[in-house]
C-alpha positions in Angstrom: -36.5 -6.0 -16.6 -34.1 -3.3 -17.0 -32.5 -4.4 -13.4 -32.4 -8.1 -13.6 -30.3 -6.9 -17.6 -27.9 -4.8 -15.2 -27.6 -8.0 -12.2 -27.1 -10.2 -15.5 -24.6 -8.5 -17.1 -22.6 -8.3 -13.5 -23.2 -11.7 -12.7 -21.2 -12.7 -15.8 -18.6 -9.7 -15.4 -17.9 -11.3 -12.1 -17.7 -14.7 -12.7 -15.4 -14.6 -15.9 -13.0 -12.1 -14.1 -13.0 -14.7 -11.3 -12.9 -18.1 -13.6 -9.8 -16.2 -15.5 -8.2 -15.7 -11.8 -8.5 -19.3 -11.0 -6.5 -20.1 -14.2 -3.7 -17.2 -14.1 -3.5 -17.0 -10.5 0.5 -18.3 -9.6 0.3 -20.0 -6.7 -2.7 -22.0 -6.8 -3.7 -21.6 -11.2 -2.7 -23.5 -14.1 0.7 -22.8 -13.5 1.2 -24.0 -9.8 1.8 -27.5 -10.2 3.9 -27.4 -13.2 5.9 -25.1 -11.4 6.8 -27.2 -8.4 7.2 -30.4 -10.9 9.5 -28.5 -12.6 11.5 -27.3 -9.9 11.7 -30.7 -8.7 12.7 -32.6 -12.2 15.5 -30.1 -11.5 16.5 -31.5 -7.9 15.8 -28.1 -6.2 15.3 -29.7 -2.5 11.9 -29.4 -1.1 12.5 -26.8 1.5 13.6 -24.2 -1.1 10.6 -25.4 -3.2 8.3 -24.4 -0.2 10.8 -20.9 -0.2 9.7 -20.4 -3.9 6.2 -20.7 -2.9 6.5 -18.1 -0.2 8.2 -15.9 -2.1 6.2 -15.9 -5.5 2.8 -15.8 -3.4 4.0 -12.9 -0.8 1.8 -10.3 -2.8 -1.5 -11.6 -1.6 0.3 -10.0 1.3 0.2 -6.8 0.5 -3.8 -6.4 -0.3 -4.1 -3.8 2.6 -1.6 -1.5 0.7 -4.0 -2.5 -2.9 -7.3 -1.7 -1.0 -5.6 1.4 0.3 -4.6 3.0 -3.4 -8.4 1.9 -4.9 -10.5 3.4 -2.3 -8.3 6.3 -2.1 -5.5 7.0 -4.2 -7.8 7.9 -7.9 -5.9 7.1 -11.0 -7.0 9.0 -14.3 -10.0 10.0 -12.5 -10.8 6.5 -11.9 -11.0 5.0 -8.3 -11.5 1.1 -10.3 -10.7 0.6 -13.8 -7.7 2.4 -14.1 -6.2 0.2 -11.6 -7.8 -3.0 -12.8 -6.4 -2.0 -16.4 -3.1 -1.9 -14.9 -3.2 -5.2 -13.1 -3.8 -7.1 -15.9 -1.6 -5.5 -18.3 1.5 -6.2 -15.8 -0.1 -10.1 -15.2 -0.2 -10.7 -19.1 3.0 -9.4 -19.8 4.8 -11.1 -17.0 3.5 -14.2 -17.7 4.2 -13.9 -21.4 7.5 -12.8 -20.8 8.0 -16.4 -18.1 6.7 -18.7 -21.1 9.7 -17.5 -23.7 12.8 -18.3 -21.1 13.9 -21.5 -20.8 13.6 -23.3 -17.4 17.1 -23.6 -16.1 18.7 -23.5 -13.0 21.1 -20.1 -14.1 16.9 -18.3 -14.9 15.3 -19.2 -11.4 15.9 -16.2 -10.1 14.5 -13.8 -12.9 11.9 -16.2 -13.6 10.6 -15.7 -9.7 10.7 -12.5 -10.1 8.8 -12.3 -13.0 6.1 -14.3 -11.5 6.7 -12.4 -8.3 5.1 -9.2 -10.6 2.7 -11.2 -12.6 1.3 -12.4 -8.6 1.4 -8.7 -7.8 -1.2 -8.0 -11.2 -3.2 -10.9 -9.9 -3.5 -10.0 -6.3 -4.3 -6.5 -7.3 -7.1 -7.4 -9.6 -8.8 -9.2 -6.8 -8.8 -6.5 -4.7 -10.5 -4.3 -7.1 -12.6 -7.0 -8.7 -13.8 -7.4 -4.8 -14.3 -3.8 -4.3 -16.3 -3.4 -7.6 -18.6 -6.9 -6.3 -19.0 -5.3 -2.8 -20.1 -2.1 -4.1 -22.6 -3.5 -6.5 -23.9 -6.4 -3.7 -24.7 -3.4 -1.5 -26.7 -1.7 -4.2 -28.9 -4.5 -5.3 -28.4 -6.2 -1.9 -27.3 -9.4 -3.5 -23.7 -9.5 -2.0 -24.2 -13.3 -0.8 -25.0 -14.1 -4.4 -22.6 -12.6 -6.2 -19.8 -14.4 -3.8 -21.4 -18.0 -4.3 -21.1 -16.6 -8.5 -17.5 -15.9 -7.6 -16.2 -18.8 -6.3 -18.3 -21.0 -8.2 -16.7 -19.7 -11.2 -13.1 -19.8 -9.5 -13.6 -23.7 -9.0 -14.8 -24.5 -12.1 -11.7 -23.3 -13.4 -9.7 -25.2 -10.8 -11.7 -28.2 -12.1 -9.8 -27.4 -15.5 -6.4 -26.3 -14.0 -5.8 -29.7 -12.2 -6.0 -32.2 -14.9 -4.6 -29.8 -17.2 -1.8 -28.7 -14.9 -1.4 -32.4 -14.5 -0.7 -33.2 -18.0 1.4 -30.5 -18.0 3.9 -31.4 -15.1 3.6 -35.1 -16.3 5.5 -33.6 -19.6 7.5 -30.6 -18.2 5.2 -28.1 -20.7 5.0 -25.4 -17.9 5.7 -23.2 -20.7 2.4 -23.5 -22.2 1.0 -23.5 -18.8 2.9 -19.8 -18.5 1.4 -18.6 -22.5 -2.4 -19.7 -21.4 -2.3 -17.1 -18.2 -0.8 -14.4 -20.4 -3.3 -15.0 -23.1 -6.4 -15.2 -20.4 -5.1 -12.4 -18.3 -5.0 -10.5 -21.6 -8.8 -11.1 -21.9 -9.6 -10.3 -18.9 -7.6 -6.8 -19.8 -10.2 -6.4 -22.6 -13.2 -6.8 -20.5 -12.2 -4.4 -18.2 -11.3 -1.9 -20.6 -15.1 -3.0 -22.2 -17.3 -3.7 -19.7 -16.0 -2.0 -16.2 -18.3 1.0 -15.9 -17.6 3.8 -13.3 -20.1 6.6 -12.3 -18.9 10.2 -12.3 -19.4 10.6 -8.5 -17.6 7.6 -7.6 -14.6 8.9 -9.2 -14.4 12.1 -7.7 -15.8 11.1 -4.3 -14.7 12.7 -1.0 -13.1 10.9 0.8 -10.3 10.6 4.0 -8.3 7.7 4.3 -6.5 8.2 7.3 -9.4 8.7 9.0 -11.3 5.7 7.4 -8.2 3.7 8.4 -7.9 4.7 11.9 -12.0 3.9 12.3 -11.0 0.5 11.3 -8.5 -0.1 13.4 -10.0 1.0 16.4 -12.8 -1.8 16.1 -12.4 -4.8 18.0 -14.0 -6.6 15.8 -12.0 -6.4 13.1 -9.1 -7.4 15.5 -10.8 -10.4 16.8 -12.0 -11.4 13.7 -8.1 -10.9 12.0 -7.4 -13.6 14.7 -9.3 -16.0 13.9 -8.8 -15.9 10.4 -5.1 -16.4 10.8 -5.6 -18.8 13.3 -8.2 -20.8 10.5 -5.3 -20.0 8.1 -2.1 -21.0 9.8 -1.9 -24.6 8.2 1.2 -26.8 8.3 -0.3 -28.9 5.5 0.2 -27.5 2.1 -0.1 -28.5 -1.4 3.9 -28.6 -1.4 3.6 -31.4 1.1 0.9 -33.1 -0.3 2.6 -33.6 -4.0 5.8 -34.5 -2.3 4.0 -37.6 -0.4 1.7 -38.6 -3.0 4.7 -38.6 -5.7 7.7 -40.3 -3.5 5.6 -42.2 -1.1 2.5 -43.6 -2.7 4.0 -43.4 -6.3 1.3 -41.3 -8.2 1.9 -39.2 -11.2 1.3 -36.0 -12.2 -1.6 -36.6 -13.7 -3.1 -38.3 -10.9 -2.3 -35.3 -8.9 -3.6 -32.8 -11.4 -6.9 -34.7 -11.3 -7.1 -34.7 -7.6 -7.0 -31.2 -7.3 -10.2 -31.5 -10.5 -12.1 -33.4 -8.2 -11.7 -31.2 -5.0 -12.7 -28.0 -7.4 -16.0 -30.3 -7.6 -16.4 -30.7 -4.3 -15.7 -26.9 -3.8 -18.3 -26.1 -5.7 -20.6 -28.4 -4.1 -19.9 -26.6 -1.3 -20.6 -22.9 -3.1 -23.8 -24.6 -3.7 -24.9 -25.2 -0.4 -23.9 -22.4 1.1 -25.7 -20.0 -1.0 -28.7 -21.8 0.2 -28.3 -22.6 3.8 -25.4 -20.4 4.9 -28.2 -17.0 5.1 -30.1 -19.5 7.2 -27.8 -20.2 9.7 -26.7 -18.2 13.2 -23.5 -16.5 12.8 -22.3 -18.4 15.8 -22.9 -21.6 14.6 -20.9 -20.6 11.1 -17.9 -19.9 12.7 -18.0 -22.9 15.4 -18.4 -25.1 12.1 -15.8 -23.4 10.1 -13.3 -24.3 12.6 -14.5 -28.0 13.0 -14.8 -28.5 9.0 -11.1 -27.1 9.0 -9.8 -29.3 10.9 -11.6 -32.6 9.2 -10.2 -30.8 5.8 -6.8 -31.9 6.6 -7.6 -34.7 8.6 -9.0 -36.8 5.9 -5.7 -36.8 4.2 -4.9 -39.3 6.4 -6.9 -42.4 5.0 -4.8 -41.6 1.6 -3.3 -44.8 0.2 -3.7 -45.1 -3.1 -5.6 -43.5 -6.5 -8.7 -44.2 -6.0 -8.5 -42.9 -2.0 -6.7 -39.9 -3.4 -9.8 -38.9 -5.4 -12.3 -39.6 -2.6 -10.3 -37.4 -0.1 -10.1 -34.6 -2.5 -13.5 -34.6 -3.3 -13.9 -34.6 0.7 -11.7 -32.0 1.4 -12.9 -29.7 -1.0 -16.2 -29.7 0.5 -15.2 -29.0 4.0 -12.1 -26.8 3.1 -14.7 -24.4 1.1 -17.5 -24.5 3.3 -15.2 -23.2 5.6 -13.7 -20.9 3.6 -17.3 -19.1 2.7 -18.1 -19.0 6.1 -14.6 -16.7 6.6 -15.1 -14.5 3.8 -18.6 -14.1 4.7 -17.9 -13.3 8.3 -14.7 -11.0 7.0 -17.0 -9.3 4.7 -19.6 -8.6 7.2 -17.1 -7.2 9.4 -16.5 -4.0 6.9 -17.8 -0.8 7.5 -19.3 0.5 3.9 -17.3 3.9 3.5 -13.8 1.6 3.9 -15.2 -1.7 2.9 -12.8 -2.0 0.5 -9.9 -1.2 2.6 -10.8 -3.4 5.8 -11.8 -6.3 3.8 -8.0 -6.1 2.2 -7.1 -6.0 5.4 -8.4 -9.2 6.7 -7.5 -11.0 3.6 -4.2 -10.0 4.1 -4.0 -11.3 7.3 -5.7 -14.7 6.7 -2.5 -15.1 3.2 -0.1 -14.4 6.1 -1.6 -17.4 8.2 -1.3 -19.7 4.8 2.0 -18.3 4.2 3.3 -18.5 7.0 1.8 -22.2 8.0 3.4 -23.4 4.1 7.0 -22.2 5.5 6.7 -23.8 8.5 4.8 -27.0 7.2 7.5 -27.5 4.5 11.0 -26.7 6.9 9.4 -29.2 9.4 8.3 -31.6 6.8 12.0 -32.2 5.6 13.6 -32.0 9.2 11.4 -34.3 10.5 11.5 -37.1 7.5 15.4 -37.1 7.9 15.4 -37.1 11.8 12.9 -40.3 11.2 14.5 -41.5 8.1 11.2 -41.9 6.8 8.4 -39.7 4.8 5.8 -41.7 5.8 6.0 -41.2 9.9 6.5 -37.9 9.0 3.9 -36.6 7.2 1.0 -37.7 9.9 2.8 -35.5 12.5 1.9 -32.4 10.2 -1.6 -33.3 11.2 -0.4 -33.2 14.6 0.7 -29.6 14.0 -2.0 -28.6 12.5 -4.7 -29.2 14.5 -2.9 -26.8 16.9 -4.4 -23.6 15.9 -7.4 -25.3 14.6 -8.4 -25.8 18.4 -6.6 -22.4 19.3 -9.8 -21.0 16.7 -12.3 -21.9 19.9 -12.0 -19.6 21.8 -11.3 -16.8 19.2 -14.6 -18.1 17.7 -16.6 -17.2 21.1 -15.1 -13.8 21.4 -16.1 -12.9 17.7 -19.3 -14.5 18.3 -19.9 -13.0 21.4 -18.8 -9.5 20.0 -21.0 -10.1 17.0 -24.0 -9.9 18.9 -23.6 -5.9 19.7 -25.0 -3.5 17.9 -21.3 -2.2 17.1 -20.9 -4.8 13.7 -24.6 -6.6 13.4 -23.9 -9.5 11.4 -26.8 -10.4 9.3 -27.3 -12.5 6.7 -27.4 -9.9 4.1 -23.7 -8.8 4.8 -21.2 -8.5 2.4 -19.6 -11.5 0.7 -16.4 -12.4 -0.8 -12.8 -12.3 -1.4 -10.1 -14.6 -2.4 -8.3 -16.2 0.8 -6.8 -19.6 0.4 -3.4 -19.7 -1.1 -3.7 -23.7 -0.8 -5.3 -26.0 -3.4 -5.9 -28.2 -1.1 
């Protein structure tokens, strides 16, 4: 009795510090598309849009360097909480701070940068809230279920963030949209100063992080598998795209748009669903073979988008295929770690797969605009982005044997019970 109380309690520790991620989280949260609406009621041009994107979501970069300082860098005597306290003091605060200046052209700059920090609190507290979930999955062995709790959580709240967001851009109230993070990341400040427990000899632990560092790069795994996860990543198609076509070419509001990315939280979580279910049942090689195909037909269904209605059923499509893959990388990222720098490696990887989005969202934007004006036309060029971005889809292939093949020596077993899950997509869709 006493240890289904303690899973309880970190089910729901886990799932509201997720559920208030998916709403204060910059790039892809409440605030995202309000933010781009707003930045295009003020005729910013779309490539420097897709530049504010970059730029605002470049901290998901740096989880390596976040993994580093929790595993090994103690704070206060604290390897976890100090750090999580600190993250969502600075997300709160900056996100406060966003709400109160008024959206001009003359603040863009210090209102990116604001966000740029508030990211930096949100990115951080994943890390740790990741660290604190693998550490517990390990202990009860529950790792898989604690990462369908996650995301399930994080989708439910993008179920509330679209339509919501929606109403918001439809109005140009991004403000509010700015004063709801601050408030939630607040909370989530309150819990962790509440509820985030630490034993003594966790804090004081021994430990060498050079040398866990230099074990982990020394696996081939982890290289092979950092491959294919920017590979799986590096997509043309963004959300930035996406709102641009749907708003200039097939005439949809806001509001339609928010509700578009509602219904493809649904269809995420549909996809949580199943996987805690089936995915421990299925071969490792047939995961990652099927994460590659279902990341391809995530994209691809955008293409049979013509009007409302369509827009719905695609997103409720895409979400299903865009998470399922998605699991099936965080669960074959997390099963990569070794346990005394799980923390670490797992940053790592993450960090790698939020270069591929990054990356792909730059290019996917720039090539978006150059090739509409070279056509004259947004509608022949927005199916060549699907063009492009079935390009490293099929480059995943062979990177997928290679893992797989890899996988099946005794250097990183990957069995079902391996350790589950970490924030990776920077894309709503």
């Amino acid at each position: 009795m006493k240890l289904q109380r303690e899973v309880l309690l970190l089910c729901l520790l886990f799932g509201s510090l997720y559920f208030v991620q998916g709403i204060a989280e910059p790039t892809e949260g409440l605030v995202a598309q309000p933010l781009r609406a707003q930045l295009r009621h003020l005729k910013v041009p779309n490539d420097e849009i897709t530049n504010y994107s970059f730029f605002i979501g470049l901290p998901w970069s740096f989880k390596l360097l976040f993994g580093l300082l929790s595993d090994f860098v103690p704070l206060w005597r604290s390897r976890r909480k100090s750090y999580l306290v600190l993250s969502t003091l600075l997300s709160s605060v900056c996100m406060l701070i966003v709400a109160g200046i008024p959206f001009e052209l003359k603040h863009l700059s210090s209102i990116a940068w604001l966000i740029f920090a508030a990211s930096v609190g949100v990115a951080f507290t994943d890390v740790v809230v990741d660290a604190l979930a693998v550490a517990a999955g390990q202990k009860y062995e529950l790792t898989g279920r604690f990462q369908a709790i996650q995301w399930g959580a994080m989708y439910t709240a993008a179920i509330l963030t679209g339509s919501i967001g929606g109403w918001l851009s439809q109005f140009q109230l991004s403000w509010i949209g700015f004063l709801i993070c601050g408030i939630l990341a607040g909370v989530s400040l309150v819990m962790t100063v509440l509820a985030v427990k630490e034993p003594p000899q966790e804090q004081c632990q021994d430990v060498r992080p050079l040398d866990s560092l230099w074990l982990t790069l020394q696996s081939p795994m982890v290289w092979t598998t950092g491959g294919f996860l920017f590979l799986w990543n590096f997509n043309p198609f963004s959300s930035v795209v996406q709102e641009d076509y749907m708003t200039k070419e097939l005439l949809l509001s806001e509001q339609l748009i928010g509700h578009a990315r509602s219904v493809f939280g649904v269809g995420s979580i549909l996809a949580c669903a199943a996987y805690a279910v089936c995915g421990p049942r299925i071969p490792i090689r047939w995961l990652i073979h099927g994460s590659i195909l279902v990341g391809v037909l995530s994209s691809l269904v955008y293409l049979v988008m013509w009007d409302a209605a369509s827009a719905l059923v695609v997103s409720l499509v895409s979400g299903v295929f865009y998470m399922t893959g998605t699991l099936v990388q965080l669960d074959l990222a997390a099963r990569t770690c070794k346990s005394e720098s799980a923390g670490t490696t797992f940053a790592a990887l993450m960090a790698i797969s939020n270069i591929g989005v990054l990356l792909g969202i730059q290019l996917g934007g720039n090539w978006y605009d150059w090739l509409a004006g070279q056509l004259h036309s947004v509608s022949a060029a927005y199916p060549g982005l699907f063009i492009a971005a079935g390009i490293p889809g099929v480059s995943c292939w062979e990177s997928g044997w290679i893992v797989a093949r890899i996988a099946m020596r005794a250097e990183c077993p990957l069995t079902p019970s391996g350790v589950g899950g970490e924030k990776v997509g920077l894309r709503g869709g």
